[in-house]
C-alpha positions in Angstrom: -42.3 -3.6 -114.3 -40.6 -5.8 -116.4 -42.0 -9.6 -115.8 -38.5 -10.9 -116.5 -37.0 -9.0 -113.9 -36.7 -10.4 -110.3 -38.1 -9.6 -107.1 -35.4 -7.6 -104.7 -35.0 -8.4 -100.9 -38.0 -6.4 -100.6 -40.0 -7.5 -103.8 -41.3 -5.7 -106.5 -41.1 -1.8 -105.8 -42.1 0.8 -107.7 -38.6 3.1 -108.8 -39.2 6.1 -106.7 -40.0 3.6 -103.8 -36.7 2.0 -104.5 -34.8 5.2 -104.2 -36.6 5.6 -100.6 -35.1 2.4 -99.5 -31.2 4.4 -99.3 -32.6 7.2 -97.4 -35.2 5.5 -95.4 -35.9 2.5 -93.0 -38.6 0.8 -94.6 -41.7 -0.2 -92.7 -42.9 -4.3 -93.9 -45.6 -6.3 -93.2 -44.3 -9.7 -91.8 -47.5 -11.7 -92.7 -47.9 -10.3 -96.4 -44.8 -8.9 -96.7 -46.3 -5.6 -98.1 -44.2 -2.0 -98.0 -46.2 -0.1 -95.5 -44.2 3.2 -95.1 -41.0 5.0 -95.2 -39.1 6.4 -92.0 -36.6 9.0 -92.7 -32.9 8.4 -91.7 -30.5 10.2 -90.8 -27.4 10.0 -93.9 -25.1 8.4 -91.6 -27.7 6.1 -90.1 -27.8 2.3 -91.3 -31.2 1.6 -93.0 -32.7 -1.4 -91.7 -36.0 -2.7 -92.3 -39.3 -2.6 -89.1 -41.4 -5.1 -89.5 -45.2 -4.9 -87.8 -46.7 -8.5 -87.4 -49.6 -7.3 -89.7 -51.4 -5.0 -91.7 -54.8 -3.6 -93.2 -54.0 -5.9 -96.7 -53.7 -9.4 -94.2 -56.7 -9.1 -92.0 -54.8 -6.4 -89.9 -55.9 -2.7 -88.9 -54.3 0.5 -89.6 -53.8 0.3 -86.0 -51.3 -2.5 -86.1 -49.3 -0.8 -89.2 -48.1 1.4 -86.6 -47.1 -0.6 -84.0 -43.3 -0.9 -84.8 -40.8 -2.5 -82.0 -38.7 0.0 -80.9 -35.0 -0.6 -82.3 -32.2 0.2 -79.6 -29.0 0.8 -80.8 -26.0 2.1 -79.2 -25.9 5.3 -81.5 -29.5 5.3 -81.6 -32.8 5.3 -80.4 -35.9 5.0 -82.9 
């Protein structure tokens, strides 16, 4: 990582995790803001961002990392 370069929307992510983020919703935590996991998308699906209010970094369990709001959408269900 370059420490001139700026933090993204989702901060500082490795390149291979970057390339996830266009084929993958991405799983954050709200609290610490950590990358938690990737969800594959379909191509034509809009990638949008879960959030899970927090994790095993912030105090959290594992337990909570997976307990992601489900996202209703007229096209989809996930």
């Amino acid at each position: 990582m370059n420490p001139e370069e700026s933090p993204g929307e989702l901060g500082f992510i490795c390149p291979e995790c970057s390339a996830k983020t266009t084929t993958s919703h991405v799983v954050q935590c709200s609290s610490c803001k950590t990358i938690l996991n990737f969800v594959r998308a379909a191509p034509s699906e809009e990638k949008v961002v879960f959030n899970v209010p927090k994790c095993s970094h912030c105090i959290g369990t594992i337990e909570d990392e997976w307990e992601i709001e489900p996202l209703y959408q007229p096209e989809s269900y996930i």
